[in-house]
MARROKE-151280 format. One record per residue (C-alpha): residue number from 1; z, x, y. Coordinates in Angstrom, 2 decimals, padded with zeros to 5 digits, m for minus. Example, Ala and Ser with C-alpha at 12.3 -4.5 7.8 and 13.67 -1.06 7.14 Angstrom:
BEGIN
[1; [007.80; 012.30; m004.50]]
[2; [007.14; 013.67; m001.06]]
//
This chain:
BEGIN
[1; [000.00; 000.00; 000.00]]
[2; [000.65; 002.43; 002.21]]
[3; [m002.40; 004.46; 001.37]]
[4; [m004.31; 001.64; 002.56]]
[5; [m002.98; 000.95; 005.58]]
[6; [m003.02; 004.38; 006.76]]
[7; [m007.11; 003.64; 006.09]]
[8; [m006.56; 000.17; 007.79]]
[9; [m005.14; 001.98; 010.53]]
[10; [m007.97; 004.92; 010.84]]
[11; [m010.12; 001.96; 010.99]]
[12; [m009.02; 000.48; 014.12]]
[13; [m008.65; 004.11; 015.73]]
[14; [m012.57; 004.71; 014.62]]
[15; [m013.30; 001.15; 016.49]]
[16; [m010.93; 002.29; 019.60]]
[17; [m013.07; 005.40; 019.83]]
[18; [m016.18; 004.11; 019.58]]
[19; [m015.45; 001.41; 022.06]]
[20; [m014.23; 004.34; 024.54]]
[21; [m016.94; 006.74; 024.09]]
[22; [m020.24; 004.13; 022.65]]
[23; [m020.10; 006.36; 019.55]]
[24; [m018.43; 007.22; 016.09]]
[25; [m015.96; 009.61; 016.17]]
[26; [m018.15; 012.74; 014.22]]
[27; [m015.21; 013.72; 012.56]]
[28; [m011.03; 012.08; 011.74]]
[29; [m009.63; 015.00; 014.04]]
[30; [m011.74; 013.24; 016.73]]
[31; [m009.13; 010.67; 016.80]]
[32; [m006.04; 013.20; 017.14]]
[33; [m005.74; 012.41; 020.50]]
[34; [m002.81; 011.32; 022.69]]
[35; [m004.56; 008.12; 023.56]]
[36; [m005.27; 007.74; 019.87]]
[37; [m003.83; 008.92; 017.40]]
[38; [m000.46; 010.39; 017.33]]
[39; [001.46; 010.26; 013.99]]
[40; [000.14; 013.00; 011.42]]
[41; [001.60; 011.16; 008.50]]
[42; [m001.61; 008.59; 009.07]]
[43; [m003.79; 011.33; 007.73]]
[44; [m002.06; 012.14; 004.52]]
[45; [m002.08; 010.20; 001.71]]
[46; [001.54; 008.77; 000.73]]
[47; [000.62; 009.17; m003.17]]
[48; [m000.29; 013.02; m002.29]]
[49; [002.37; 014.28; 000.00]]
[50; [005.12; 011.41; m000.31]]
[51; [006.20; 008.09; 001.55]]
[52; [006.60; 010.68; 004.81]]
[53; [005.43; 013.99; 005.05]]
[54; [008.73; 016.78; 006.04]]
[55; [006.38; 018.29; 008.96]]
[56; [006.25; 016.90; 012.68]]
[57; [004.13; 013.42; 013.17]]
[58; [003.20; 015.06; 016.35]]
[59; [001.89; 018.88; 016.85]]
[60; [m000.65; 020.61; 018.11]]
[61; [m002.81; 020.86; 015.81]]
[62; [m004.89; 018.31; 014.04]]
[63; [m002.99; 018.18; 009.92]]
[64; [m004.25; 021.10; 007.91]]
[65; [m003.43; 018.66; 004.80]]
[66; [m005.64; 015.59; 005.62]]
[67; [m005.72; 013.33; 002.14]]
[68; [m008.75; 011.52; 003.31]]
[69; [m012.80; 012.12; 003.55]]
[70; [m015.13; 010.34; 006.48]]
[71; [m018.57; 009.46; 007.12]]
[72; [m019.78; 008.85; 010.45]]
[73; [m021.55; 005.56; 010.47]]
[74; [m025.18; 005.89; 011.75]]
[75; [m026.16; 004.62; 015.43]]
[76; [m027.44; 001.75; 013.87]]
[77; [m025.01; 000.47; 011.78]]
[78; [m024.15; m002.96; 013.48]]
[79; [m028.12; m003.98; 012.55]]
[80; [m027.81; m002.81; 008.83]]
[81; [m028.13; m005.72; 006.57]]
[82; [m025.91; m003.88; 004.29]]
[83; [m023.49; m002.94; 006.86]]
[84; [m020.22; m004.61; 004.95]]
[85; [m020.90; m002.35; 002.11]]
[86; [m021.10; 000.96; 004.25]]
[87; [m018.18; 003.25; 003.68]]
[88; [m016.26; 005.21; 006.10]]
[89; [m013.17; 006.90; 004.80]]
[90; [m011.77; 007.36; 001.42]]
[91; [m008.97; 009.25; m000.74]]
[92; [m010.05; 012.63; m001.53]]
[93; [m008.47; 012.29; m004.63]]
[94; [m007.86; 009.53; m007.08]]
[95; [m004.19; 008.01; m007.35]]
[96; [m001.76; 008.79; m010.51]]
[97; [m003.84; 005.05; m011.61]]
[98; [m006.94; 006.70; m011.59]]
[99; [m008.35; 004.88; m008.13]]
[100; [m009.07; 005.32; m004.50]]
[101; [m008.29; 003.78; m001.11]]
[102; [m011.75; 002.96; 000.16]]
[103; [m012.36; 001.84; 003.85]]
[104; [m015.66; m000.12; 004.68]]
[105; [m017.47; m000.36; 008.15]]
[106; [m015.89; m003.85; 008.72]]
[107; [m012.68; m002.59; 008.67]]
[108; [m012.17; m003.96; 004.53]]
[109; [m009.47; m001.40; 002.54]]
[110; [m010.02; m001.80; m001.57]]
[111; [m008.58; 000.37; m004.04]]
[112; [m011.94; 001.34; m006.22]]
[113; [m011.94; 002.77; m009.94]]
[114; [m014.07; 005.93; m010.05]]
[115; [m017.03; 004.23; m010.96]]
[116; [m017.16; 001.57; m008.19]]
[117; [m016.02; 004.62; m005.85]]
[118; [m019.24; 005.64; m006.90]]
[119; [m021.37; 002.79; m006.52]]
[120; [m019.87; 001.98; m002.92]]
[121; [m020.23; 005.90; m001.86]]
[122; [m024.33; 005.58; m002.67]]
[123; [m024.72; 003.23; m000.86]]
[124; [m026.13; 004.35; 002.67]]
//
């Protein structure tokens, strides 16, 4: 649960950037900002590091131990037919149950076995 809404959460800082600067942040330390995102712990995945990581939520520099991958949604995105299916952020690894914390493009967290992972990844 709390893997998700850590996603949930990157979500609405992804839409909060892109709404401030008419683009995709290129990258998650794009949102370490102190108009943004402030709390390190929302980059680490609780099944990874623990319900609360032991460091700072607030340093200088952006979490060397980031638990999740992005993809920068395409310019375009908002006229993709497809655009509920396009992935932006994701566990790097599976959980101890084998699955992933997935975010989608409308802001949608599932937890995905591998193979779905898969599928949903592909898709562009």
């Amino acid at each position: 649960t709390d893997c998700k809404n850590h996603l949930k959460q990157i979500g609405v800082y992804c839409a909060l950037y892109e709404s401030k600067f008419k683009a995709y942040p290129p990258t998650l330390s794009h949102l370490w900002r102190p108009d943004m995102a402030t709390d390190a712990n929302m980059f680490r995945c609780p099944q990874k590091t623990g319900k609360r990581s032991s460091s700072p939520a607030r340093s200088e520099n952006f979490p060397a131990d980031v638990g999740y991958e992005y993809r920068c949604p395409p310019p375009s995105i908002e006229t993709d037919p497809n655009y509920a299916n396009v992935v932006m952020a994701w566990d790097r690894e599976p959980h101890t149950d084998g699955k992933r914390a997935v975010l989608f493009f409308t802001g949608r967290v599932e937890l995905l076995d591998q193979e779905a992972f898969e599928r949903a990844i592909a898709e562009k």
